[in-house]
C-alpha positions as CSV (number, residue, x, y, z in Angstrom):
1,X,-28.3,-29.4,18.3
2,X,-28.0,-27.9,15.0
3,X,-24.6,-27.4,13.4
4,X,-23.0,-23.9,12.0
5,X,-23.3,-23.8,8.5
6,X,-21.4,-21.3,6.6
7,X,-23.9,-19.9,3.5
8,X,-20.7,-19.1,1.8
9,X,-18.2,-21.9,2.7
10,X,-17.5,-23.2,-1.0
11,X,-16.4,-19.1,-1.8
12,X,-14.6,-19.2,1.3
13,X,-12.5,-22.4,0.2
14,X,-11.7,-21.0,-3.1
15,X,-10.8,-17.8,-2.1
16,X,-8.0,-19.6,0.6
17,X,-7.2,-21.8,-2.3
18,X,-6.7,-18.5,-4.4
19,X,-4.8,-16.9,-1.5
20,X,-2.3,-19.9,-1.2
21,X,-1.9,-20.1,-4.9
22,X,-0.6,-16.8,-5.1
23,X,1.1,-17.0,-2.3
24,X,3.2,-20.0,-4.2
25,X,3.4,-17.8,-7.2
26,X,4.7,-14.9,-5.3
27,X,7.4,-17.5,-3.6
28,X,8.3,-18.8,-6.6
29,X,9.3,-15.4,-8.1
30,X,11.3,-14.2,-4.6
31,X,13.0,-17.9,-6.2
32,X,14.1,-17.1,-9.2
33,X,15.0,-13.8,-8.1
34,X,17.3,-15.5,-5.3
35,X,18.9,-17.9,-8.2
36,X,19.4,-14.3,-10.3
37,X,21.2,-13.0,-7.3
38,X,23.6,-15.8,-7.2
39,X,24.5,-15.8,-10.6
40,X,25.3,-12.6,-11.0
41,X,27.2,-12.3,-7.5
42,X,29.3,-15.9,-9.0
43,X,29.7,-13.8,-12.7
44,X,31.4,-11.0,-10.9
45,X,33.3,-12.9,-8.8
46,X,34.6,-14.6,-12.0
47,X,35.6,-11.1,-13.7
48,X,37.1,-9.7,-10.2
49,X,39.2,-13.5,-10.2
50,X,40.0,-12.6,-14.0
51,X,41.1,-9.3,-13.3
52,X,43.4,-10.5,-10.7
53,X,45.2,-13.4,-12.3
54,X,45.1,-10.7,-15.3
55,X,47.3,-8.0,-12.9
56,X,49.2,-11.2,-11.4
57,X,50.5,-11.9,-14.8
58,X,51.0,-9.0,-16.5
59,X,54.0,-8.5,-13.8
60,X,55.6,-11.8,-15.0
61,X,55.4,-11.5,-18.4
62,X,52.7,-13.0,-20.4
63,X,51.9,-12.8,-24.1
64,X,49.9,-10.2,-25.3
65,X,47.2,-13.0,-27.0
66,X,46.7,-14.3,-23.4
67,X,46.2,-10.7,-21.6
68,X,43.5,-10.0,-24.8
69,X,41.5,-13.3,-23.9
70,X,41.2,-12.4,-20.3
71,X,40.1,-9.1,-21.0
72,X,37.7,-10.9,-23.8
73,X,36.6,-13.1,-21.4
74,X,36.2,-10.4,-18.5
75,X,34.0,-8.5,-20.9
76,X,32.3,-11.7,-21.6
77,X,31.5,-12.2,-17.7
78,X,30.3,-8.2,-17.3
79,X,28.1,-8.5,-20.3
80,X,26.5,-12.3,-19.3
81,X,26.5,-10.1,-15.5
82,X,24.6,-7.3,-17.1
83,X,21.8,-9.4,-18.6
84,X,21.4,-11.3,-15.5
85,X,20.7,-7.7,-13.7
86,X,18.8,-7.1,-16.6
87,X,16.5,-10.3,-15.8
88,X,16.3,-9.5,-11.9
89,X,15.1,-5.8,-13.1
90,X,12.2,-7.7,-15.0
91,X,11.7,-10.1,-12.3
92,X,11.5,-7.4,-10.0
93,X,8.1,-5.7,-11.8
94,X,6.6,-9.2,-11.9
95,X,7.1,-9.7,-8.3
96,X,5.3,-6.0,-7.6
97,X,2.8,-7.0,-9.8
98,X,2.6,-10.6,-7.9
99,X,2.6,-8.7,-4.7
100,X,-0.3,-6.5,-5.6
101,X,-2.4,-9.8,-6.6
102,X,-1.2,-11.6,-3.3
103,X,-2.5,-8.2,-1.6
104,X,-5.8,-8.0,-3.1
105,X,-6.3,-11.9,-2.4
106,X,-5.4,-12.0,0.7
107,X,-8.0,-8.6,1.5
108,X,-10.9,-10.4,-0.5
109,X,-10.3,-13.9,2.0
110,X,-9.9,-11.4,5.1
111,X,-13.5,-9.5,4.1
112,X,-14.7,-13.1,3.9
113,X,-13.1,-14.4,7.7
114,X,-15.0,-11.4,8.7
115,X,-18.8,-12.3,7.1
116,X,-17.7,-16.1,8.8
117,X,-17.2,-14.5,12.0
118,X,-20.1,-12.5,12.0
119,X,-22.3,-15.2,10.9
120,X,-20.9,-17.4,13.6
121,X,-21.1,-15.1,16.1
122,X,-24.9,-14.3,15.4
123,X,-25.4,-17.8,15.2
124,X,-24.2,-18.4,18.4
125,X,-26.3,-15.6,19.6
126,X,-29.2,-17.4,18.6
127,X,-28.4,-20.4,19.4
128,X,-28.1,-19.6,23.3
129,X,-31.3,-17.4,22.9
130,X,-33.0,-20.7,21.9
131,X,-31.1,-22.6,24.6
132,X,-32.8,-19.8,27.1
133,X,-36.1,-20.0,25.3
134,X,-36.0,-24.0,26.2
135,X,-34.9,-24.0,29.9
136,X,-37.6,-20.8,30.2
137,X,-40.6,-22.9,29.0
138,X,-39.3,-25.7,31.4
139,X,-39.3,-23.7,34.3
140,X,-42.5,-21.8,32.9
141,X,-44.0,-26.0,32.8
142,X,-43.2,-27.1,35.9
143,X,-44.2,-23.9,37.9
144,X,-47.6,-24.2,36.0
145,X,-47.5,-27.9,37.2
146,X,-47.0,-27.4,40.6
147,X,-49.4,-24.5,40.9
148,X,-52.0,-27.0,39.4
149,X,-51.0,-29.5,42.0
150,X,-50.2,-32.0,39.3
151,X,-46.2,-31.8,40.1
152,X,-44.7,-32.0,43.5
């Protein structure tokens, strides 16, 4: 009994290769994004602890050179904050465009599923029309046989 053999099984394998690749890629970026997020959530948690140790103080009297390097350092925190949401902006159009790729990959491998599952399902069609073709002849030989009188 023969085998299926997919005509474009090497194509298939790189295009699941492709799929999974940018699949990682894509992954990757939701990554970085996720470490972005984190930064910037720990940056403003910084400045919001700033401000209130800032307000805390201020009520017990603290010299005006300490107040001017929290609010230095507070500006420091929003501005390192704001190019971190600056990053996650950029990130985010690289992830669209990622997306897009994954997208188009993942429709190129899903046209070639289908060509495999036609191909396998015609192949199966043939292969029982041969299987049919056999057991016909066989039945065809021995009826021919016993009409002859050389079969019992």
């Amino acid at each position: 009994m023969t085998r299926f053999h997919f005509r474009l099984e090497s194509l298939r394998n790189l295009r699941e290769l492709q799929l999974h690749a940018e699949e990682n890629a894509l992954a990757a970026l939701f990554g970085q994004k996720a470490g972005l997020q984190s930064t910037a959530v720990h940056l403003q948690q910084q400045c919001r602890a700033l401000a209130q140790d800032s307000r805390n103080h201020k009520s017990v009297g603290v010299l005006a050179s300490q107040l001017q390097f929290v609010e230095i350092e507070c500006m420091a925190l929003r501005h390192a904050a704001a190019e971190v949401n600056s990053k996650i902006e950029h990130l985010n159009l690289a992830i669209a465009r990622q997306q897009e790729t994954y997208i188009e990959a993942r429709r190129e491998s899903e046209k070639l599923e289908n060509v495999y599952a036609a191909d396998l399902r015609s192949w199966h069609r043939e292969r029982k029309r041969r299987d049919q073709a056999a057991v016909d002849g066989l039945f065809l030989m021995r009826l021919r046989m016993r009409t002859d009188g050389n079969f019992s």
